[in-house]
Each structure stands twice: as structure tokens, then as C-alpha cells.
N, C-alpha and C positions, 0 to 999 in steps of 0.2 A: 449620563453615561452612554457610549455609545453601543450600537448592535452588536454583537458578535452576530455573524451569519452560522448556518449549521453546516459548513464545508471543514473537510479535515485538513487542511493546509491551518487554516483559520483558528481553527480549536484544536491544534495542535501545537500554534503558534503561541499562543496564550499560556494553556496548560504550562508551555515548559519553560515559558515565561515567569509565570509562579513558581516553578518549584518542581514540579511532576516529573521523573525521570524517566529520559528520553527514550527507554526500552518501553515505554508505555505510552501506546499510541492511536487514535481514532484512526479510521478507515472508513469510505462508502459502502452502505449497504445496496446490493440490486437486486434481492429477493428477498420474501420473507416466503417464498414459496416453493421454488423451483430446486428441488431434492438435487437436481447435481450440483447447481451453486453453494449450496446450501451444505454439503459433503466436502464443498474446498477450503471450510471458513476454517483457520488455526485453531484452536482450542487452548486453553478455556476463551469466552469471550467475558469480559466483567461488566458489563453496560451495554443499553442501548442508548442513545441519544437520539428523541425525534423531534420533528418540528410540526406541525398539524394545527391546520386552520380551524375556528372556531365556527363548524355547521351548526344548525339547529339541533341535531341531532344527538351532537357529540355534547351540546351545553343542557339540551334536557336530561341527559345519561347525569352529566355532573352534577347538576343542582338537586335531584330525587336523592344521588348519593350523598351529598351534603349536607342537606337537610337536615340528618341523622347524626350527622359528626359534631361533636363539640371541638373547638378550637384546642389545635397540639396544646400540651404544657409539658412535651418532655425535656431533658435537659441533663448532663452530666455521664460520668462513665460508663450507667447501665442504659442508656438510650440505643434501642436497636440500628436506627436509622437516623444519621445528621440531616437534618430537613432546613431549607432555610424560604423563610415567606419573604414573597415580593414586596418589596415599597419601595424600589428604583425604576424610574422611566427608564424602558426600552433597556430592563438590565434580565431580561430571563436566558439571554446565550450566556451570559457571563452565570449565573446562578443554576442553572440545566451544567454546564462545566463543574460546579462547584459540587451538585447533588452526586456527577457519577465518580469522582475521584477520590470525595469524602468519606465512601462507603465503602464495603465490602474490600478484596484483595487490593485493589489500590490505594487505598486508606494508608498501606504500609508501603507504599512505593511514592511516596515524597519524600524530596532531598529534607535531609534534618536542619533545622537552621534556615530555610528557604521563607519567601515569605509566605508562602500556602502553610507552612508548616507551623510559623506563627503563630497565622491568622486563627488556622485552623483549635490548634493548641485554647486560645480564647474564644474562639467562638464554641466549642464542647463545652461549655462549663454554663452556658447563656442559655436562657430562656427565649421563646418565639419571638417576643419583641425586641431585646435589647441585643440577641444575634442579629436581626434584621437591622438595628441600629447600625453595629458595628459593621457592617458591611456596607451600609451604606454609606458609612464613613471614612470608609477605611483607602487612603491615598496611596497605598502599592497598588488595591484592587481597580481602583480610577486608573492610575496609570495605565497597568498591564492590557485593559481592556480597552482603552481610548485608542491603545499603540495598535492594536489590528484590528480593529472596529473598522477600515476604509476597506480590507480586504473582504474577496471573495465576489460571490458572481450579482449579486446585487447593491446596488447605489445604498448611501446608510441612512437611514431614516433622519427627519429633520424634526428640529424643537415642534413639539404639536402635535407630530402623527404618531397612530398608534401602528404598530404588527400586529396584523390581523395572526401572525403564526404563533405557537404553545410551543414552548419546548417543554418536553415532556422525556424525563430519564426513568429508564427501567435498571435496578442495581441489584445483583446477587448482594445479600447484605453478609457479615459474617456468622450472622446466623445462619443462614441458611435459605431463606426468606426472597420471595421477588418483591421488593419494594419500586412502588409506582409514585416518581419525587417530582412533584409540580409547585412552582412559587406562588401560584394564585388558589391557590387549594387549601383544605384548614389543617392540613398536615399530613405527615406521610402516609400513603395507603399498601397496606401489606396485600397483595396480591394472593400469598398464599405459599407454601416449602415446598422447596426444589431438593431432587435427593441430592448426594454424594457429590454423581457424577454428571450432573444438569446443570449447565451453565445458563448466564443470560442469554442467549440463542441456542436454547435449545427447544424441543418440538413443547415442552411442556410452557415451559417461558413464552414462548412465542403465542401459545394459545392464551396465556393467564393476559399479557401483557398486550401489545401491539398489534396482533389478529380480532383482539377483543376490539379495541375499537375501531378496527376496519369494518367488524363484523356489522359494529351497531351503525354504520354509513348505509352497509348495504342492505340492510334491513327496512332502511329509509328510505331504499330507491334511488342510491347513488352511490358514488368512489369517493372515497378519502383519500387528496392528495397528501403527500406527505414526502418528508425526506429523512432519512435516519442516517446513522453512523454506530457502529462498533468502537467496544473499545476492547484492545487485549494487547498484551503483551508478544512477542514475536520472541521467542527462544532460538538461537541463530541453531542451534544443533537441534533442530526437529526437523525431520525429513519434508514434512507440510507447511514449510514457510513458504517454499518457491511453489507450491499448488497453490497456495494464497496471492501470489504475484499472477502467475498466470489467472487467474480468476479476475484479477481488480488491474491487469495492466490493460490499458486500450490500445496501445501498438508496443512493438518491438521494432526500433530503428539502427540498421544495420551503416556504418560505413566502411566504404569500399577502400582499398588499392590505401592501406593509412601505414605500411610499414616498408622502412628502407632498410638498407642491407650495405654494409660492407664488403664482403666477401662472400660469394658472388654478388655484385650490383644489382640491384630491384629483384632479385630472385621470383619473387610471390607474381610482379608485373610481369616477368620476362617470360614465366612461365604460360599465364594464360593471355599472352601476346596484348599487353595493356600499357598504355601510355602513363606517365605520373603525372597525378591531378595537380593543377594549381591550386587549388582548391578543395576543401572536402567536399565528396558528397554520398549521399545516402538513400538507400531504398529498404519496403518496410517490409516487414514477415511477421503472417500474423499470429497474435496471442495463442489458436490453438496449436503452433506446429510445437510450443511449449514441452518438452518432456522433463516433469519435475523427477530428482532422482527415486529410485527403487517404484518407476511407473511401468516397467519392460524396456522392450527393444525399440531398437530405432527401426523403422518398419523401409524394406526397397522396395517401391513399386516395380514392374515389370518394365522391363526394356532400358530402365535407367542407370547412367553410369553416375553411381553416388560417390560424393568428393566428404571428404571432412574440411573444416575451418577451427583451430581452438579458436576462443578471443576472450577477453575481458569485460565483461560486463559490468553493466552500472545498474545498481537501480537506482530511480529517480525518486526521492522524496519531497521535494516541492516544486511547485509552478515555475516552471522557466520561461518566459517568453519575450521576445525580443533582446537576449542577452548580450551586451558586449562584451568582445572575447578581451577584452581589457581588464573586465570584472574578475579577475579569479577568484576569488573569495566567493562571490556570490553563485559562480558556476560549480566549485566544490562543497560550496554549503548545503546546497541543493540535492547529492547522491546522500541517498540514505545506505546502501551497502552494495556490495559487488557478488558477483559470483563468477565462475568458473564457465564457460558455454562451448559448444560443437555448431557449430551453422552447417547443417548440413545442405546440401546442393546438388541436385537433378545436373548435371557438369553439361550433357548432350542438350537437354533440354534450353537452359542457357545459353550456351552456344549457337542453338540453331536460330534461338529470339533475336540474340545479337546481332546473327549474319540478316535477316531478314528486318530486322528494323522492329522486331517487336517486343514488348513489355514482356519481362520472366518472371511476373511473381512466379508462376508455377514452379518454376527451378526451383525456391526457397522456400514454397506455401505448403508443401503436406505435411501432415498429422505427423509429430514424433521427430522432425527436423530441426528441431533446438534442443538437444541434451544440455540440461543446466545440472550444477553442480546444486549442495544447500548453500545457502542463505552465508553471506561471507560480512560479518559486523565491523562496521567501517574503521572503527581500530583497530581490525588485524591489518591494516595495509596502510601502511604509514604514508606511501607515496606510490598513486598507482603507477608513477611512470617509473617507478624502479621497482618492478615485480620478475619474475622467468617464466613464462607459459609453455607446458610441455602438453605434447600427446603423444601417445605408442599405440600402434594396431599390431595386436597378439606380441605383447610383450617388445616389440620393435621399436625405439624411438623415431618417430616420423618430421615432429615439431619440436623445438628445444631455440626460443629464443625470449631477450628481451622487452618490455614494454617502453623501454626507452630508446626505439627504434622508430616508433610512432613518428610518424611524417605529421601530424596535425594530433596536438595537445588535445587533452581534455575539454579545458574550457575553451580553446577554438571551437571544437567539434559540436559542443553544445548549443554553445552562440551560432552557431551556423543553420544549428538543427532548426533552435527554437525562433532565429531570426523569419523561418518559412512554416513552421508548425508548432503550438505550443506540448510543451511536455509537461506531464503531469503527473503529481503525485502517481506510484507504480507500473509507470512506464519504465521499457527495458533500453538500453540503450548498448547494441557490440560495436564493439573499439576498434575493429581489424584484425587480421591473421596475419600473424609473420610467416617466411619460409616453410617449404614442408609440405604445402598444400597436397594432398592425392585421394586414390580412389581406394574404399572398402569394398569386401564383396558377404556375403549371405555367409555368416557364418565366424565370421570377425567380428572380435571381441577390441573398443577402441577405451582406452582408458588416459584421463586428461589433469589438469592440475598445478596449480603453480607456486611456487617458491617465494617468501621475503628472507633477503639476507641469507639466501642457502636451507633456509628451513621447508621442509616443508606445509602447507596450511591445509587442516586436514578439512576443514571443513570443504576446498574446492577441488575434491575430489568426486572425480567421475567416472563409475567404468560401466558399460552399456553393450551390447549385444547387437550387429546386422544381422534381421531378421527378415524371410519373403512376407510382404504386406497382404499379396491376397485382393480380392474386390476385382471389381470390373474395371480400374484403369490399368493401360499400359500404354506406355510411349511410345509413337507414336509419328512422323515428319509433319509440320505443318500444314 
């Protein structure tokens, strides 16, 4: 059987492959320490998923604990934790997927009837070995795992070699319980109760679970490399989706001058004296100028003339790279959901980059210069190029047009992106501004959102506050 690697494209790819619905999803983790990262993660989390190489250090920890244990025999309805022991070469991605989804709140989040759902359905009822049997036997699970075993950032292992890496799940169970689930272990280890309100990332989790054996590395006089993954559900109506996006996006890719106009002609172009592309193109803003809603205001620095932009946003749920814009299928497959966006824009600052020949991120890069809307679930939007994107500053309609205006489609724009940069799982991607373009001042309230079918979607709704920023910058002439 082949690897699953521990990337969330990858084991995301699988999971929903089996059965696992698709509201339920792995994500990178990039701390298990840093209190602000660590403040943006969604809640609940249900799982960790890690991968950790076999030190000296970490295999003396397990064997002193082992010694102790007699082999699982548990088995049937009252079993806390579904455990399944290793006896598949190079099958512990596929088995570390099986420990976190098994367990705990996602246990109740596979489709009925699926084959996970099956599988799972027979495997509850089996004892240590003849579970172990039946998955090892089992031709959907070959399948499933064969079909994305090529993906992800490492080559797949060949007949003979071992992974030196453990994947190793940590599962809120529905007891209550952190269960620590490993296929080469003599069966589940209960970690120890989490209250109420304590997830699998949470301070206590982290310390019972995946700090523990950091701990025992560095106690040894070294780091434990390691890579994890989250698993949780994203509830599109929770204000902390889009703080979870901006946390785990690596850019936000803007493209320019992307909407026409019938009446007036190129309005948006004509306006800030700009030629029509033959071509898309795009320039970046980064992740922090991110403002998830009910964060404050959009902050003005000093001297600058601030423009609004609405646009449509994508988020991006899998790897794009190299896409032919032929593909559409594969360039819509890839948006995991949209939201509602404000690009905001230093106007003077830009301008002045322009005239003199030089690069603006500054125009686009400060803190609080992307008002996003929440989190917009890719069935509310049947066809993003027939949406209405509106914005009003102090109740005035400013913006009021079209997505099917778009000078350069979707998947052009994608395939263009990812033809020169790959995109990746939550990366942000704005579509353009139609007509309307202007300037707010200190004190204006801009509020944005957009229509399917004349309805309005309340989730992409945005209303935000210009606010004086404050600090030591002010604008400034070259």
C-alpha cells in the first residue's frame, strides 16, 4: 500500500475519498507555541495528526511504557477509542487518517452508506487482530490510498524502504479523554480528561500530548522534527473562519484592471488613467493587511489618500500549479469558498510608485487594508461569475455591479496565477473591482456585500469603520 504523506491536500484528499464530509477538514499546523497563532486556530479542533521521526530518545520513552502494557483486547460498542494496529507496509498515513476520524466528534461526520462508513461499521465489532486483518484487506481502503499516495511534497517510498516517520494521532474521544493513537503501539493510550471546553489544541492537550514529546527530545539535548496537522470542522457563520484564513494563507493575490463596462466604457480603467490588459496580471498583499470581520477599523495612515476596491474573493483549497486555463473543472475544484473583500489602497502612494517606476506594495501592504467579509461556503454561490458586488460609504451606494463583467474568467486567472506561482491550500485570491472606485476619509463608515439571484448572502456582509492609524508613519514623496 502506498504512503500517504502528512500534507492536507493529501489527507484531505483521501479522507473524502472515503466518506468523511467535506465540512471536515485537516489544515497545517505552524505552532504549537506562539500564543498569537495559536488565538487564531477555529475551535473546536478534533485531532491532531503528526508525523515524528524515530529518535533514541522518543523509542526509549516508548519501550519503558510498553513494557507495562499488555496487548489491546478491546472491541465492540463500549470501546472508548477505535484503535487499529499496524501490519501494512508503509500503511501508517492511511491508519493515523483512520485513528482521527474514527474517534471522537468526527466519528459522526461520515457520510452513511460511504465506504469509511462500512468499513468502519465492521471493523467496531473486531478484535486487534482480525480489525487489523480486515484492513488490511480491505480493496476500497487499497484503492482510496494507492489513488493519492503520489501526492504531496515527497517522492513515495519504494517496495523495501522503511519511513523512518510515526504518524502519531492525538483524538479528543467522546468520552472526553486525549487519546494518544499509534499503529505500532500495543494499543490505545489515554493521555488523560480534557474538560468541557478543551479541545485537542488546547493548552492542556498540547501539554498532555505533542509538547510531551517535544519535551522528551529536548531533554536529550535536541529538537524533534516533526509535522502536524489539525483537524476541525470550519462552520461558515463563525466570525473566526476568516482569522483562520489569514493565519494559514501564505499570500493574497490581487488581480488588476479584470472588469469591463458597458456604459461608461472601462470606467474602473478610465478612471485611474490605465490601459486594458491583454492579459491578466497580478500583484501580492500580504496576509497581515488581512482584517477578519468584527476585528475594528480599517486604520488611515497619515498623509494618505485611501481608495476602496469591493471584489470577490476566492479561497483556495488545493494546490494549483501549472493550470491550464482549459481545465475548468480543475481550476473550480480547487476554491474551497469565497468571501466578500475591500482592497484597500494608499491611491497617492501608488501613483507616485507608478510615475517614478517603482514597486507599490506600500499602497496595498498596511495592517487592516483587506476588510473580508465571513467565510462564504461554496454552495452559496452557484456561479461566481453571475454574482452583484455592492459597496456604500455612509449609507451611499458607491459600487453596484456585476461579476460577469470580468474581463478574465476564473480559471484563466488561476492558470495565469499558478502558471508563475504555485497556490496553495488557503491562499486568498481578489478577482477585480468594477466601477465606483473612490476615496474614504476618517470617520466613514463603508459597508459591502453581494447578491445571488437578487438575494442577498448574509454571510458576505461587511460594515467597517475609517479610522486615524496613529504610529510613526506618514506619507511622505519619494
Amino acid at each position: 500500500m502506498g504512503e500517504a504523506k502528512n500534507n492536507p491536500e493529501v489527507m484531505n484528499d483521501l479522507a473524502h475519498r472515503l466518506g468523511v464530509t467535506k465540512e471536515l477538514s485537516f489544515y497545517d499546523v505552524y505552532s504549537l507555541y506562539d500564543s498569537d497563532m495559536l488565538a487564531m486556530v477555529p475551535r473546536p479542533v478534533f485531532a491532531l495528526l503528526t508525523t515524528i521521526p524515530m529518535t533514541e530518545a522518543w523509542k526509549q520513552d516508548r519501550d519503558a511504557e510498553d513494557t507495562g502494557l499488555e496487548w489491546y483486547k478491546g472491541a465492540g460498542p463500549g470501546e472508548p477509542a477505535i484503535w487499529f494496529r499496524q501490519t501494512i507496509i508503509h500503511g501508517c498515513g492511511l491508519i493515523g487518517l483512520l485513528h482521527c476520524v474514527s474517534n471522537g466528534v468526527p466519528s459522526k461526520m461520515i457520510v452513511p452508506g460511504s465506504e469509511l462508513a462500512n468499513f468502519l461499521e465492521k471493523a467496531a465489532a473486531l478484535g486487534m487482530e482480525e480489525r487489523a486483518r480486515l484492513l488490511s484487506e480491505s480493496e476500497s481502503m487499497y484503492q482510496a490510498s494507492e489513488a493519492v499516495a503520489q501526492k504531496g511534497d515527497t517522492e513515495a517510498l519504494k517496495p523495501g524502504e522503511d519511513s523512518i516517520n510515526h504518524f502519531v494521532a492525538l483524538v479528543k474521544g467522546l468520552d472526553g479523554h486525549l487519546w494518544e493513537l499509534e499503529g505500532s503501539r500495543r494499543g490505545p493510550l489515554d493521555r488523560g480528561s480534557l474538560e468541557e471546553n478543551e479541545d485537542a489544541f488546547s493548552e492542556r492537550a498540547l501539554e498532555l500530548g505533542i509538547r510531551r514529546l517535544v519535551d522528551i527530545q529536548r531533554k536529550a539535548g535536541g529538537d524533534l522534527p516533526f509535522s502536524s496537522l489539525w483537524l476541525l470542522a470550519i462552520d461558515p457563520s463563525v466570525n473566526d473562519c476568516m482569522a483562520f484564513i489569514k493565519a494559514n494563507a501564505r499570500k493574497v493575490v490581487c488581480i488588476g484592471r479584470n472588469y469591463a463596462y458597458i456604459s461608461p466604457p472601462s470606467a474602473h480603467l478610465t478612471k485611474l488613467n490605465n490601459a486594458r490588459p491583454k492579459k491578466p496580471f497580478f500583484f501580492l498583499k500580504p496576509p497581515s493587511s488581512i482584517l477578519p470581520p468584527a476585528s475594528g477599523p480599517v486604520l488611515r495612515p497619515a498623509g494618505v489618500n485611501l481608495h476602496y476596491e469591493v471584489e470577490l474573493a476566492l479561497v483556495v483549497g488545493k494546490t494549483l500549479r501549472d493550470l491550464d486555463e482549459k481545465d475548468e473543472k480543475r481550476a473550480m475544484d480547487a476554491i474551497e469558498g469565497y468571501a466578500v473583500s475591500i482592497d484597500m489602497t494608499a491611491r497617492n502612494a501608488q501613483d507616485e510608485a507608478k510615475t517614478k517606476g517603482l514597486p507599490w506594495s506600500i499602497a496595498k501592504g498596511f495592517d487592516t487594508f483587506l476588510p473580508v467579509s465571513n467565510y462564504i461556503p461554496k454552495g452559496k454561490i452557484r456561479d461566481p461569475h453571475d454574482v452583484e458586488l455592492w459597496l456604500s460609504v455612509n449609507g451611499e451606494t458607491r459600487q453596484k455591479d456585476t461579476t460577469g463583467l470580468m474581463l478574465f474568467r476564473i480559471p484563466r486567472v488561476l492558470a495565469e496565477i499558478s502558471q508563475c506561482m504555485t497556490l496553495e491550500q488557503g491562499d486568498v485570491v481578489l478577482t477585480g473591482t468594477p466601477k465606483g472606485v473612490g476615496s474614504v476619509a476618517v470617520g466613514d463608515v463603508m459597508t459591502a456585500g453581494l447578491r445571488v439571484d437578487g438575494e442577498e448572502v448574509e454571510e458576505g456582509r461587511i460594515e467597517v469603520e475609517v479610522k486615524e492609524k496613529g504610529g510613526l508613519y506618514e506619507y511622505q514623496e519619494t
